[in-house]
C-alpha positions as CSV (number, residue, x, y, z in Angstrom):
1,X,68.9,81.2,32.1
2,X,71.8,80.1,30.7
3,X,71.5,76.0,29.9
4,X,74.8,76.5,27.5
5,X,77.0,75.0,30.4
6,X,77.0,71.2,30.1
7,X,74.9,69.6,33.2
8,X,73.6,66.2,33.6
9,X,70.9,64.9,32.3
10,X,68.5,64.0,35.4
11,X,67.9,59.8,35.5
12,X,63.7,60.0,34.6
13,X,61.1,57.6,34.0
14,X,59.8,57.9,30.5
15,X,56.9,56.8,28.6
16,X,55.0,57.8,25.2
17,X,51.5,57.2,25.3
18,X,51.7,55.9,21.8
19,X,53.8,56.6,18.3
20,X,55.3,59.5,17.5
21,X,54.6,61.8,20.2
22,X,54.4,65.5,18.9
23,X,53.8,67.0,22.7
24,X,55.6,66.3,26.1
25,X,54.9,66.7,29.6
26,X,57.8,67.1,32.1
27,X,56.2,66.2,35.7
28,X,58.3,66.6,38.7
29,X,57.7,65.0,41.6
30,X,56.9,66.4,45.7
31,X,59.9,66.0,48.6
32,X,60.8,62.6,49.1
33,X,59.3,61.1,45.7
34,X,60.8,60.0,42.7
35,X,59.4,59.7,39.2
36,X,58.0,56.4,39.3
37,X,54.9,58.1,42.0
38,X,53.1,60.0,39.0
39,X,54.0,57.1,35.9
40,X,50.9,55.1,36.6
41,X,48.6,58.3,36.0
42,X,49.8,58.2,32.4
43,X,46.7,55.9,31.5
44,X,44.2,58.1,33.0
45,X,45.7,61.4,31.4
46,X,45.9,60.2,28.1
47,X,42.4,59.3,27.1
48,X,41.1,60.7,23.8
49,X,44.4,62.5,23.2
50,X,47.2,62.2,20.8
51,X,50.1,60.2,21.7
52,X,52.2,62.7,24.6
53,X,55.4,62.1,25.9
54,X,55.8,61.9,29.3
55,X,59.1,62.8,31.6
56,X,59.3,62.3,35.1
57,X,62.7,63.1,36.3
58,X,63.8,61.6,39.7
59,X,65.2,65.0,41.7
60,X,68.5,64.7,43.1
61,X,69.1,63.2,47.0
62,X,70.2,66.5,49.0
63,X,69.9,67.1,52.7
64,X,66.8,68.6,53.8
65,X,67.5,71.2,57.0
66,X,63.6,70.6,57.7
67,X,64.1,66.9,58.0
68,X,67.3,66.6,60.8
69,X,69.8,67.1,57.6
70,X,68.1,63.6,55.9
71,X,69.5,62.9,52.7
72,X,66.3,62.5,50.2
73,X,65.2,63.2,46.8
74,X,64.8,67.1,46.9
75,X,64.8,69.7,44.1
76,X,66.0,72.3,46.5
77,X,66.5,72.4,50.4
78,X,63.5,73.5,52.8
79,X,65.1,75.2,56.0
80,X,62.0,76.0,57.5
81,X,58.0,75.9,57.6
82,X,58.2,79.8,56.0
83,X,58.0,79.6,52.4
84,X,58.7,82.8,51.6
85,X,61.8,83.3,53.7
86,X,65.1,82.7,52.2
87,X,64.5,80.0,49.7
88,X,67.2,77.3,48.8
89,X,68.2,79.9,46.0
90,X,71.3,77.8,44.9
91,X,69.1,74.5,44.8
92,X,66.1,76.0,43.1
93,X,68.7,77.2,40.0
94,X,70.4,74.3,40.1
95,X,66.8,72.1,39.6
96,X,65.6,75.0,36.8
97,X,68.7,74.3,35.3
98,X,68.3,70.8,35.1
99,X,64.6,71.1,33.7
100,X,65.9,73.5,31.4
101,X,68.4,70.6,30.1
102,X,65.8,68.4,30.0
103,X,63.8,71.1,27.6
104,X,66.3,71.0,25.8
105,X,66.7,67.4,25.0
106,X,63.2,66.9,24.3
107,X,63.9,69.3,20.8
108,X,66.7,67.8,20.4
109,X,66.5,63.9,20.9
110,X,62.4,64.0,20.1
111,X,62.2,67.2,17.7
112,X,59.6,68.5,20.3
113,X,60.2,72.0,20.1
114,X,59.9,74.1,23.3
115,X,56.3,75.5,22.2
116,X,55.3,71.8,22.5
117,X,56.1,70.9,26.3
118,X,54.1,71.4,29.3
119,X,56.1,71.2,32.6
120,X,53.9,70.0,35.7
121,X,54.6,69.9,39.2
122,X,53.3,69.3,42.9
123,X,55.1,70.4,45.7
124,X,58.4,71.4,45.0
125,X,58.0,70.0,41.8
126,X,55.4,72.5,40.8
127,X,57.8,75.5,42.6
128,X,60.7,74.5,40.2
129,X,58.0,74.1,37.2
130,X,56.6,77.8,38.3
131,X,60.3,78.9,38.1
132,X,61.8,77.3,35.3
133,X,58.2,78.4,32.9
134,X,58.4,82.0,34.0
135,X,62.2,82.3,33.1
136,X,62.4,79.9,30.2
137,X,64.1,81.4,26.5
138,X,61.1,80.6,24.8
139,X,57.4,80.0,25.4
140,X,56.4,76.8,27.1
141,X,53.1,74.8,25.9
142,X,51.6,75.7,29.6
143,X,52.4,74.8,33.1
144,X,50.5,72.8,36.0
145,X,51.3,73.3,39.2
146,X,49.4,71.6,42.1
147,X,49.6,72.0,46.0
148,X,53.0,74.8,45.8
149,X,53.8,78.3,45.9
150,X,55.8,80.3,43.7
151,X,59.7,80.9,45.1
152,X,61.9,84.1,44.4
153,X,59.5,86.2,43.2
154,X,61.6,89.4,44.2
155,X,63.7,88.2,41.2
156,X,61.6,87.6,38.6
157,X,61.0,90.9,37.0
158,X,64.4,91.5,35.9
159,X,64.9,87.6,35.3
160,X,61.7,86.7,33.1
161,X,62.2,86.1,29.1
């Protein structure tokens, strides 16, 4: 996936667990959310480990078809109940794209390399993680992904790195 392009960094709640953080954890949040659901976990996830960074992007507001057309934080549309029919493609890239930025950023403004970030999810957060691990440049620390499913898999064999 190409993250070349310039895109915009996604607004995100962020907090290290202590100096110098030499890991990061990008969580994204479900439909309707925003990053500030998952920050007061931090606490509880960090006990006995090394100082982590932790990322939780707010999605963009979008209309959701499944919701009357309301305008919400969404990392892709849902147009109906049937996950595996015709997926927000255009949404879905545009939300791996924006992870992928944020990937990025955490080498570059942090000098955590790639190798050194975990992406998590729930929801649609954990379909875009799914997506954006299984088609990212270079190999990811690991990914959660509670309570989701795993979008166009029909292009994933010709798209994964």
């Amino acid at each position: 996936m190409d993250t070349q392009q310039h895109i915009e960094l996604l607004p995100a709640v962020e907090i290290a667990s202590g100096p110098a953080p030499r890991h990061s954890i990008l969580w994204l949040h479900g439909l309707g959310a925003d990053g500030n659901d998952f920050a007061p976990i931090v606490p509880e996830l960090t006990h006995g480990l090394p100082p982590l960074r932790f990322v939780f992007p707010h999605a963009p507001q979008r209309a959701v078809t499944l919701n009357g057309g309301l305008r919400m934080r969404a990392w892709y549309d849902i147009r109906s109940f049937d996950l595996g029919s015709h997926a927000d493609e255009g949404g879905l890239r545009e939300s791996m794209a924006q992870v992928q930025a944020l990937i990025a950023r955490e080498q570059r403004a942090h000098g955590i390399a790639a190798d050194k970030v975990f992406l998590a999810g729930f929801s649609q957060g954990g379909a875009v993680a799914l997506c954006t691990a299984l088609r990212h440049a270079q190999p990811l620390a690991g990914v959660i992904a509670l309570s989701t499913y795993l979008p166009l898999t029909d292009q994933l064999a010709g798209e994964r790195s």
